[in-house]
C-alpha positions in Angstrom: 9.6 -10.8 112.5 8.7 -7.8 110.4 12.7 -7.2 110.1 13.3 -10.4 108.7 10.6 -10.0 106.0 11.9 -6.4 105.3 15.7 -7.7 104.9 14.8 -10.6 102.6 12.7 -8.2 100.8 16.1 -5.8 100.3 18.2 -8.9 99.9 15.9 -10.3 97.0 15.8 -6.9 95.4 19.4 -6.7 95.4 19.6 -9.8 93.7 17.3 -8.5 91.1 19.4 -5.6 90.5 22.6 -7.5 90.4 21.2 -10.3 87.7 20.1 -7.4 85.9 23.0 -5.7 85.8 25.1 -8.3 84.8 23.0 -9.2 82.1 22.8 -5.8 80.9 26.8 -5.7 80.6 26.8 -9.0 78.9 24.5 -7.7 76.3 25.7 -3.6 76.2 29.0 -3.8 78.1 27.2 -1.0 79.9 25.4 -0.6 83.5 23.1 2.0 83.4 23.8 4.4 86.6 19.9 4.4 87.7 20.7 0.0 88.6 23.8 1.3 90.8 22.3 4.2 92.0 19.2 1.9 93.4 22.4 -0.6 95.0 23.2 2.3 96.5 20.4 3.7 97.8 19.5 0.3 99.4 22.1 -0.1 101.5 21.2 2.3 104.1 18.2 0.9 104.5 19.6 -3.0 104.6 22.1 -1.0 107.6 18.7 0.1 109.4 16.9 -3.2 108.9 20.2 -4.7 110.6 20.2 -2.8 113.2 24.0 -1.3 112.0 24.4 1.4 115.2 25.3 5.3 112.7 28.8 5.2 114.6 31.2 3.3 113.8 29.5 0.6 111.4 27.3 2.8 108.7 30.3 5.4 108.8 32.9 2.8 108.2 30.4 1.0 105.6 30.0 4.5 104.0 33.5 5.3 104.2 34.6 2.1 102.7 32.2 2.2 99.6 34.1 5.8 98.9 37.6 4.6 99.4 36.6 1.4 96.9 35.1 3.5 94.1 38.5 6.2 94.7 40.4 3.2 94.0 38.5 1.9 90.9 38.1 5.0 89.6 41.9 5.0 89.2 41.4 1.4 87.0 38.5 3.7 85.2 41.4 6.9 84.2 43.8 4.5 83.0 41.1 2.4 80.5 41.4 -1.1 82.8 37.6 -0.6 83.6 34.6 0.8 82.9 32.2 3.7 85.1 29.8 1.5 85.4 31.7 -1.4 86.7 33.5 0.9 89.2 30.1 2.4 90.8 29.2 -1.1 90.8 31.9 -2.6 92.9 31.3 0.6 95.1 27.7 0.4 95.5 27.6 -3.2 96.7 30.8 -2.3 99.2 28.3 -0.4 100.8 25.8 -3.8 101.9 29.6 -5.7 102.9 31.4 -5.9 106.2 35.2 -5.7 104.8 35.9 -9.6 105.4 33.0 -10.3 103.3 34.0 -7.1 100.7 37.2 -8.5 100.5 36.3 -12.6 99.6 33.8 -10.6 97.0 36.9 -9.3 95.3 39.0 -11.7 95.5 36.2 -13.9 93.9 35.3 -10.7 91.4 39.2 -10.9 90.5 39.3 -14.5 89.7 35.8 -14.6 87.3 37.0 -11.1 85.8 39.9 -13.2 84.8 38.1 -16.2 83.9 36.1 -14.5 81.6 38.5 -12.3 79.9 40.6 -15.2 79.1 37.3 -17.1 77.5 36.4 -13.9 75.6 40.9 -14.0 74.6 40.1 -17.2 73.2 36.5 -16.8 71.3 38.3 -13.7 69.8 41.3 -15.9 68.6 39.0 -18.7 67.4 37.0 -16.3 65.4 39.6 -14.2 64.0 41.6 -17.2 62.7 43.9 -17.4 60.0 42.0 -13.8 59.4 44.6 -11.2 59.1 43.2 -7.9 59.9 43.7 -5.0 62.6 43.4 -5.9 66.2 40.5 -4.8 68.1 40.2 -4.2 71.6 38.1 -6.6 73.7 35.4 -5.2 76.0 35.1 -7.5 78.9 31.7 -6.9 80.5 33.1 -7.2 83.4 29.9 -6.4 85.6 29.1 -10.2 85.1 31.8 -11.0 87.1 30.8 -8.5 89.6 27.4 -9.5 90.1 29.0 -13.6 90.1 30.9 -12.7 93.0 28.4 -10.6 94.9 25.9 -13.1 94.2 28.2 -16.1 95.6 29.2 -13.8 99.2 25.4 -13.0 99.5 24.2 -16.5 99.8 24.3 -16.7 103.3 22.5 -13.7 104.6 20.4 -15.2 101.8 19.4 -17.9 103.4 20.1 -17.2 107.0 16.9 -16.3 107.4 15.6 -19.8 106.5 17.8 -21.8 108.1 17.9 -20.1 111.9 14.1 -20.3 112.1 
C-alpha cells in the first residue's frame, strides 16, 4: 500500500512539474532547467517505487533518456528547438518504457505541429496587409511536450484507482 501512495505522490508531482512547465513556455518560451532537473531527478525514484530491477530496465531507461536528449540536442545546434525543450523531452524519457516514449512523440510531433501552424496563422492574421520585415516565430514548444506526456501518463495515472 505504502508504494502505491508513494507512486501517485511522484506521479502527481510530475504532473505539477509538467503543467508548470508548459505554462512557463507559453508565457517565456523558456523552461527553466531547475523544472527539468526535478523531472529528472524523479525518475529514479518512480524506477524504485516500481520495483524497475538496476539491470537491464533502469540502465536501459537511463540509457534511453541520454540517446533522446543526444538526438534533440542535434534539433537544438541547428535552431529547430530550444535547450529547454530538449532536456525536457529527455527528462520525461527517463519515467517511459520505449512503447510508451515513443506514442509520447509521436503525440509531441503532431501538437508541436498543431500549434506552430495556429501560431503561422495568428502571425498572418496580425501582420496583415502590414508590410514589414519578417520575424521569426518562437513556438513554445514545451506545451506540446507536457500535452503529450500528460495524455501517455493517464493511465499509470489512474491505475491505481481503477485496480483497487
Amino acid at each position: 500500500m505504502e508504494w502505491t501512495i508513494v507512486r501517485i505522490a511522484l506521479l502527481v508531482a510530475l504532473v505539477l512539474l509538467l503543467l508548470s512547465a508548459g505554462i512557463e513556455d507559453a508565457r517565456t518560451r523558456e523552461i527553466a532547467d531547475r523544472k527539468n532537473i526535478a523531472i529528472a531527478l524523479l525518475a529514479p525514484l518512480w524506477w524504485w517505487a516500481s520495483g524497475l530491477p538496476p539491470w537491464p530496465d533502469m540502465a536501459l531507461r537511463l540509457a534511453v533518456g541520454v540517446g533522446v536528449f543526444l538526438l534533440f540536442a542535434q534539433a537544438f545546434r541547428i535552431g529547430m528547438m530550444g535547450g529547454g525543450d530538449v532536456k525536457m523531452i529527455a527528462a520525461i524519457a527517463l519515467w517511459l518504457p520505449l512503447p510508451s516514449l515513443f506514442r509520447m512523440l509521436l503525440i509531441m510531433s503532431i501538437a508541436g505541429g498543431a500549434i506552430t501552424l495556429a501560431m503561422l496563422v495568428d502571425h498572418r492574421l496580425r501582420r496583415g496587409a502590414a508590410t514589414g520585415e519578417a520575424r521569426a516565430i518562437e513556438v513554445p514548444y514545451g506545451v506540446a511536450i507536457a500535452v503529450a506526456a500528460l495524455l501517455i501518463l493517464r493511465e499509470p495515472i489512474f491505475n491505481p484507482f481503477l485496480h483497487t
